[in-house]
N, C-alpha and C positions, 0 to 999 in steps of 0.2 A: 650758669647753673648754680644749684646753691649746694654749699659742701657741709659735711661739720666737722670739723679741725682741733687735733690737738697742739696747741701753741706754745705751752709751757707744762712743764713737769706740776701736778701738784692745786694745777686750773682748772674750771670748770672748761670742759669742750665749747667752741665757737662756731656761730653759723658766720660762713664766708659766702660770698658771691664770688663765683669764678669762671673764666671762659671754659667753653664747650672742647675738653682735650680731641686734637685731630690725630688718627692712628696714623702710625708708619704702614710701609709695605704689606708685612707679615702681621699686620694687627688689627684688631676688631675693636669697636666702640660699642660697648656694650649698655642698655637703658635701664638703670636698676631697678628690681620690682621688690626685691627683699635683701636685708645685709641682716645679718644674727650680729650680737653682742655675746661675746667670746670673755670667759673671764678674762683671759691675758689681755685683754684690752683696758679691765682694772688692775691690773699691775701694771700696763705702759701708764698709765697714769697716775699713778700712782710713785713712779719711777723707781720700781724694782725689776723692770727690765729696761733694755737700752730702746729708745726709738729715735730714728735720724732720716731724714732734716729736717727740723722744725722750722714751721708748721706745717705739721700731714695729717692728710684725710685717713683717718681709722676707720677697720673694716675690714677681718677677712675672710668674712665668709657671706656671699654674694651670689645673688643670680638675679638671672633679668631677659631682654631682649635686645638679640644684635641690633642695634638701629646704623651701623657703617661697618663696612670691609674693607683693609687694604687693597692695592692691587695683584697681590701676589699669596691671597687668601684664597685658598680652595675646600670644602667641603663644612665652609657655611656661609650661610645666606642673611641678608637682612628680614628680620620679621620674628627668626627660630627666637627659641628659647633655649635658654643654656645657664650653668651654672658654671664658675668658675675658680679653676684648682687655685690657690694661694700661693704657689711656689712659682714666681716668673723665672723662666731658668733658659739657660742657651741654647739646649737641647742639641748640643753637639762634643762634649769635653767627654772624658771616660767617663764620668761619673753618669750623666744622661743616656751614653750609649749603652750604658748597663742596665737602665732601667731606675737608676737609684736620683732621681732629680732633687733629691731631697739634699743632696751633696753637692750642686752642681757650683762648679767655680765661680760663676758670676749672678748666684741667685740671691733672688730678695724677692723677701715677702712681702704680700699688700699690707698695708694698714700698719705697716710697723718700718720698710727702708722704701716704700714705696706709696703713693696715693692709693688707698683702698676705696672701700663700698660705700662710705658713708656719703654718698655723693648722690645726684642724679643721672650721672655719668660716670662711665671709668672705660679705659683704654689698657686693653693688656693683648698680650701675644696671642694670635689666634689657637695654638698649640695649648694654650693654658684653658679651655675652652671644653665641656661638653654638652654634649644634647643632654636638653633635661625634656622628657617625656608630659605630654599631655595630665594623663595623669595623678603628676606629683605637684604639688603645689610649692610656688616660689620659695616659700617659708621656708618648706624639706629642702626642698633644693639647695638652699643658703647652706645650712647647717650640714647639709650631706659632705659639704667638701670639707670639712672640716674635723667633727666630732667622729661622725660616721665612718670617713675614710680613717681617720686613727685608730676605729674598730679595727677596722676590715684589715689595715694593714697586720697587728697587731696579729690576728686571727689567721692569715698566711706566713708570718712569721714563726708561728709555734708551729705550722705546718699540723695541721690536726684532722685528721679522719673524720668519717661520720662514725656517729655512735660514741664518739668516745668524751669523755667527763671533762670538765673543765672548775677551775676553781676562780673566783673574781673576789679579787682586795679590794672592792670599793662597787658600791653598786648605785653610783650617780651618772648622768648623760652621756660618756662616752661609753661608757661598759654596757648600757641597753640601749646605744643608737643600734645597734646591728639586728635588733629584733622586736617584735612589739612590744614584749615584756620578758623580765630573766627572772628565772627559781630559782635558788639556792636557798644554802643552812648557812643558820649563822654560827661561825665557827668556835663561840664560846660555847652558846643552850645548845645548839644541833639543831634548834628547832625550823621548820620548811617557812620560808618568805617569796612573795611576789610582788614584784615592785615595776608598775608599769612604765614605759617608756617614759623619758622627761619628765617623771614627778619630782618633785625635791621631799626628800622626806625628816624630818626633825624628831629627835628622843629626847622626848624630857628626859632628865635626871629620876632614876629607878625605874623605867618604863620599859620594855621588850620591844625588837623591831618588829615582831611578829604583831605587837597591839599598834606601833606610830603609824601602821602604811595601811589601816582598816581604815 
C-alpha cells in the first residue's frame, strides 16, 4: 500500500510503499476514504512537537471502511463505515475505566507514536472505532474525531444548560465544529459577527471583523 511518511524532522513528507498491516485479535483494518491535515501535523514537522519512531505515517484524523476484522471483534463488520477516535488506548487501566482514555497508561496517538491515516490502510483496535452514518460524508467524518470531539468535549466540560450564554476566545475550526455557524461580539467594538463553520477569516490591518467575514 502506499503510505506518506514523515522521516525527518524539518523534510518534506515521503511516499513509501508498504505491506498491507494484518490486525490482531481485537483489531480491525480499516480502508481509508479520507485523513484531514491537522495543524499539529505542521508542528510535528516542523519539530516543535515530539513524534516517534521515525519514519511514521501522519494522520489523525481518519475515516474509511472496515475491509478486515480480528477474530475476536464483535459489533462490526467488513463493508461499514466508520471513523476513527485517535487515542489507541487499553481500555482497561483506571484511567479508561473512568471514561477518561485520554489518560490512559499505555496510550498513543495515530500519526504522531503510532502509523496514522496517511495511508491506504491503517489497523487500530476495534474499540477505537465508530459507526459513521450514511449521511455524513468521509471528509466530516475525518475531522469529527478530532476538532469536533474537542468541541464537544470542551462543551460537557463547562457542563452547560440550554439557554445559557457562552463566550469563545477564538472563533476558528474547533470553536464552530460543534454547529454550522457561531454569533458572537467582538469583545473590543461589541459589535454582532457570524462566521460560518471552517471559514478561515483574515483582518487586514484597520479593518473590523464585522467587514473581513462579508
Amino acid at each position: 500500500m502506499k503510505a506518506i511518511r514523515m522521516v525527518q524532522v524539518g523534510q518534506p513528507l515521503e511516499m513509501h510503499e508498504l505491506p498491507i498491516p494484518e490486525p490482531g485479535a481485537q483489531e480491525a483494518l480499516v480502508l481509508v476514504k479520507a485523513a484531514g491535515i491537522c495543524h499539529s501535523d505542521a508542528h510535528y514537522r516542523a519539530g516543535r512537537s515530539r513524534v516517534e519512531p521515525l519514519p511514521l505515517t501522519l494522520g489523525h484524523e481518519v475515516a474509511g471502511v472496515v475491509a478486515q476484522v480480528g477474530e475476536a471483534v464483535s459489533g462490526f463488520q467488513v463493508g461499514e463505515r466508520v471513523c476513527i477516535h485517535y487515542m489507541l488506548t487499553c481500555g482497561h487501566c483506571e484511567y479508561c475505566d473512568r471514561g477518561q482514555e485520554q489518560f490512559c497508561r499505555r496510550g498513543k496517538m495515530i500519526g504522531k507514536y503510532a502509523n496514522g491515516g496517511y495511508a491506504e490502510y491503517i489497523v487500530v483496535p476495534a474499540r477505537s472505532l465508530f459507526h459513521l452514518p450514511d449521511e455524513i460524508p468521509f471528509e466530516q467524518g475525518a475531522v469529527l474525531m478530532c476538532s469536533s470531539a474537542t468541541a464537544l468535549h470542551a462543551l460537557r466540560k463547562a457542563r452547560l444548560a440550554a439557554g445559557e450564554s457562552v463566550r469563545l476566545t477564538g472563533l476558528m475550526s474547533i470553536s464552530t465544529s460543534d454547529r454550522p455557524q457561531r454569533t458572537g461580539r467582538n469583545p473590543r467594538t461589541g459589535e454582532q459577527i457570524t462566521i460560518p463553520a471552517g471559514r478561515v477569516v483574515r483582518i487586514a490591518p484597520g479593518a473590523t471583523l464585522k467587514s473581513a467575514v462579508k
